[in-house]
N, C-alpha and C positions, 0 to 999 in steps of 0.2 A: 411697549410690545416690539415695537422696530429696532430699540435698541437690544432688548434680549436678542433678538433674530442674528442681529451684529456678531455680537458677542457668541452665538452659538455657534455662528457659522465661522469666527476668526477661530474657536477651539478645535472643531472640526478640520478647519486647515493644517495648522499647526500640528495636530494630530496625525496627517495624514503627510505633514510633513516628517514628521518623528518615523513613521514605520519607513516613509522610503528609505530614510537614511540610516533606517537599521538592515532593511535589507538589501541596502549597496555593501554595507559592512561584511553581513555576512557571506555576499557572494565572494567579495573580496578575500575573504578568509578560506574560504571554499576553495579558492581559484591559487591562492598560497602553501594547502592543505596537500600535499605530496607526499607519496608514501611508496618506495621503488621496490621494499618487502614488505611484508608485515612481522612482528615480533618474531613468533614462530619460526619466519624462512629464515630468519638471522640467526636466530640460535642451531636450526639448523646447518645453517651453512658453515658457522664457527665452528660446532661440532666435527665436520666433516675434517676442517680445517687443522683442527687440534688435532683426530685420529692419523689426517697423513703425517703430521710434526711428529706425532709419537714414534711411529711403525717409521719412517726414516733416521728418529735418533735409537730406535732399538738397534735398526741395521749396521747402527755404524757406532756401535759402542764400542767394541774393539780395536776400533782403527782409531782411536784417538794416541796422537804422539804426543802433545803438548795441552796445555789448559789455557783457555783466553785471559789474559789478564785479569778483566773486571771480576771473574768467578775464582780467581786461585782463593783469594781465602774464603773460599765458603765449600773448598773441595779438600777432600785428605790427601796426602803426599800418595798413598797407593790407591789412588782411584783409577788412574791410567793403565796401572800395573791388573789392577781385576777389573777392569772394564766390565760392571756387570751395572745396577741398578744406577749407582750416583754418573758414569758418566750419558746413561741413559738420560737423568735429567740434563747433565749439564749440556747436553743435544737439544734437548729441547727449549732450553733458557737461549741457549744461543742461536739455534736458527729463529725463535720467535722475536728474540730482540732486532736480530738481521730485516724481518719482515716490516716491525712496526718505525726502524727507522728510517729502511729503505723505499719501504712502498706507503705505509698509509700517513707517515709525516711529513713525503716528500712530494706527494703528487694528489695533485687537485683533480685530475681526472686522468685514466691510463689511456683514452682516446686521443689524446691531444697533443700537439707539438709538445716534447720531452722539457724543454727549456721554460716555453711558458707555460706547463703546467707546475714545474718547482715554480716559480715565480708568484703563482697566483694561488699556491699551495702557503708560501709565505707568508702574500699577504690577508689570506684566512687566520692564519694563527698568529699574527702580529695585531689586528685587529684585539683579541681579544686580552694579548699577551702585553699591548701597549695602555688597554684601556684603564680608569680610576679604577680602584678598586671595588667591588659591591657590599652594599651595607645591610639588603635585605633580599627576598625573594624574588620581591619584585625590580629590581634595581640586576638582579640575575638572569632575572628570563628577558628582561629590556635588551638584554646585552648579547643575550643568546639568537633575540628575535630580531635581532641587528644582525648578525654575523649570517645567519641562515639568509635574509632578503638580500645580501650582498651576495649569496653565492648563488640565490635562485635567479637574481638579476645578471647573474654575470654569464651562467650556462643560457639563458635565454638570448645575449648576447653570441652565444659560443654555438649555438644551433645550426649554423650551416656547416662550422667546421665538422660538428660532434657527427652529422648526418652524411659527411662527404664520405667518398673511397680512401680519402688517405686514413681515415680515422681509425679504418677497420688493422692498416699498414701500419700504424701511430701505438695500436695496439698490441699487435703481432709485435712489434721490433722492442716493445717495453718489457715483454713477457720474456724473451727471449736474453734481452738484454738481464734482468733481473736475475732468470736461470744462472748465467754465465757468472754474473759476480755474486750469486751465493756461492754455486760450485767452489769458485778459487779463493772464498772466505774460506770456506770450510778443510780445503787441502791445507792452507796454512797450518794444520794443526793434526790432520790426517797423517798416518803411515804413506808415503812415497807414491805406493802406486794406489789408482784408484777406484775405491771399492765397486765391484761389480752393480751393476742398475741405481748406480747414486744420479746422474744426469734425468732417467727417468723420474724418479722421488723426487727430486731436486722442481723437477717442472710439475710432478703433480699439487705440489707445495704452493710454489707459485701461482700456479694457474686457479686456483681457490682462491689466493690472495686477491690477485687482480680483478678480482668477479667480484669480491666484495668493493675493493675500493672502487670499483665502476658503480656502482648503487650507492654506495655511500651518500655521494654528493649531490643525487637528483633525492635526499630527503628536502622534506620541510620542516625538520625537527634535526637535533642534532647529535649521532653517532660519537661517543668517545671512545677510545681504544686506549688503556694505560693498560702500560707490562712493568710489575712490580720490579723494582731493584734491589741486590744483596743493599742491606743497611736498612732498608725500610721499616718503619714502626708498621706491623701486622691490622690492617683495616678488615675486620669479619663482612664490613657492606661492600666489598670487593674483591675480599680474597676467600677463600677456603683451605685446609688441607689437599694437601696432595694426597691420589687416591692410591701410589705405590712408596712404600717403606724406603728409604736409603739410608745406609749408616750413620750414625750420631756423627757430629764434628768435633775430633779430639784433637787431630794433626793438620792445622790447616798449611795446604801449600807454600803459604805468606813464609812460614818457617824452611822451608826447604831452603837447600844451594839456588844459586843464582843459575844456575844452566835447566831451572825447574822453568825459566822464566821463559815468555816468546818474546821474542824481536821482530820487527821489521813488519808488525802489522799496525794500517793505516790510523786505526782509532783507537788503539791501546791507551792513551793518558785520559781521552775523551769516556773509556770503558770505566774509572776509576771517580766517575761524578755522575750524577740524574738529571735531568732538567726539572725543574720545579715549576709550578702553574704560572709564577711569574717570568718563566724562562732564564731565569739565574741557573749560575751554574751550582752546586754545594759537594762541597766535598762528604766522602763517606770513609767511615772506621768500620768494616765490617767485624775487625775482631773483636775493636771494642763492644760492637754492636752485641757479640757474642756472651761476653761478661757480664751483661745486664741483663740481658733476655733470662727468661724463670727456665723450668724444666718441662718439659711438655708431658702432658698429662694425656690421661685417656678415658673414653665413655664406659658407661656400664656396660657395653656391648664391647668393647676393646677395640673402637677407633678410637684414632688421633683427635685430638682438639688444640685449639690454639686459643691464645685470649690476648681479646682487645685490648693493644697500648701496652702490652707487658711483653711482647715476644718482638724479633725482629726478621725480615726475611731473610732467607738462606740464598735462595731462586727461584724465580717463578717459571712453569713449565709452561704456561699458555698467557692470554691476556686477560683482564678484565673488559666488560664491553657493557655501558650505559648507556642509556636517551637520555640526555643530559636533561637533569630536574623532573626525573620523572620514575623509573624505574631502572635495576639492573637486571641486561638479556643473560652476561656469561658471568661467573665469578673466577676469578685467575688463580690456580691451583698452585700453591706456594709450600715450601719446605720450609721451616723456620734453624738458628742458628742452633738451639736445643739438644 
């Protein structure tokens, strides 16, 4: 009898050791569990985000003088010339790419000293960009759930800064600074003088940006943002049709004179490759890309469709935007080569 009593009461222990240390776990989880939108306020806010990108590349479809390198062959020689629907996308291609290289791949948080938040932006995406490769799910979200406790440990680190007066100054001058060097991206390629109320658009653009990438980094889960590239093999779990019509690609740029071309812009050769998940650089054939791609088809309702592995991108007008291993919030509205 004394020794069952034993034995009940070592079970009893043991048991009661088992629940405490399930529920230090869960607070722990609990206390990891951060969430600075919820699904909803992101897809809204992209939404908002993609209408100002639209409504300033409608504004400024006729004031294109030149075509950005990376996009001549996916544009026709008289696209500049009718400045009507296709260089409406190619505005949109190009300031959205301006956004995702300049702001949300380049900065860990827009509160923070400009230098070490490239820095610490870095070493977020090298973490992941240097890690083995993953073999299974689980081996994925290990890696995922690494990288996010690096950044929740680091901003908790970063709490006074992020809480001072300068941060709000740190902000202010990011925003501002961002405005300036979209602006003078975009003259590169504009008519002379410039277009009336583009400085405003320009900051409404931005300042949407900068709200998101301020959220971003106080998740506990973790935000992707991919912007399709001409060349790309067409993903339906991330892209979509584009919801406005432009002309088929008969005459790409690529063929035009050489005075078709720009000079003298910063990332021109850098326009002409992607970054890959491994951070490799890969070259791209968008015309080859062109030749392979099928003929794009359409619904019984007469939209457009596209199909999976058989089409290639033209340009994408907005981003894709995932919780990584979990769901997609945006799909990124792309034109195929077709």
């Amino acid at each position: 009898m004394v020794k069952y009593k034993k034995v009940k009461g070592l079970y009893f222990d043991k048991t009661a050791q088992v629940e405490q240390l399930q529920n230090t776990l869960a607070i722990q989880r609990l206390s990891q569990s951060r969430t600075s939108l919820d699904d909803s306020q992101y897809m809204n806010k992209f939404e908002w985000l993609d209408r100002a990108i639209v409504n300033l590349a409608f504004n400024i479809r006729k004031e294109w003088k030149t075509i950005p390198s990376w996009l001549l062959a996916s544009c026709n020689q008289e696209a500049v010339k009718t400045g009507k629907q296709e260089m409406t996308g190619v505005g949109r291609a190009y300031i959205t790419r301006f956004l995702v290289d300049e702001i949300f791949n380049k900065t860990f948080h827009p509160a923070l000293d400009p230098q070490l938040s490239y820095n610490l932006k870095a070493i977020e995406r090298n973490i992941r960009r240097n890690a083995a490769p993953t073999n299974n799910v689980e081996e994925s979200e290990g890696l995922t759930a690494k990288i996010v406790n690096w950044r929740l440990a680091t901003l908790e680190g970063l709490r006074d800064q992020l809480s001072s007066p300068q941060a709000d100054e740190n902000k202010n001058n990011f925003v501002q600074m961002a405005e300036t060097r979209l602006c003078a991206s975009l003259m590169q390629h504009l008519q002379d003088k410039v277009p009336e109320g583009l400085g405003d658009e320009v900051r409404g653009v931005i300042e949407l940006a900068v709200t998101l990438a301020t959220n971003m980094p106080l998740e506990s889960r973790d935000i992707v943002i991919t912007h399709p590239m001409p060349g790309d093999m067409v993903s339906l779990a991330i892209m979509k049709p584009a919801e406005t019509a432009i002309p088929p690609l008969e005459n790409p740029c690529e063929d035009a004179p050489e005075e078709g071309s720009v000079a003298g812009e910063k990332d021109e050769k850098d326009g002409e490759k992607s970054v890959t998940d491994g951070g490799k650089l890969k070259k791209r054939d968008p015309k080859a890309a062109a030749k392979k791609s099928v003929v794009e088809g359409s619904s019984s309702d007469g939209k457009k469709k596209i199909t999976q592995g058989e089409e290639r991108v033209r340009f994408a007008g907005f981003v894709a935007v995932e919780v990584r291993g979990k769901h997609i919030l945006v799909k990124a509205p792309v034109w195929t080569m077709s």
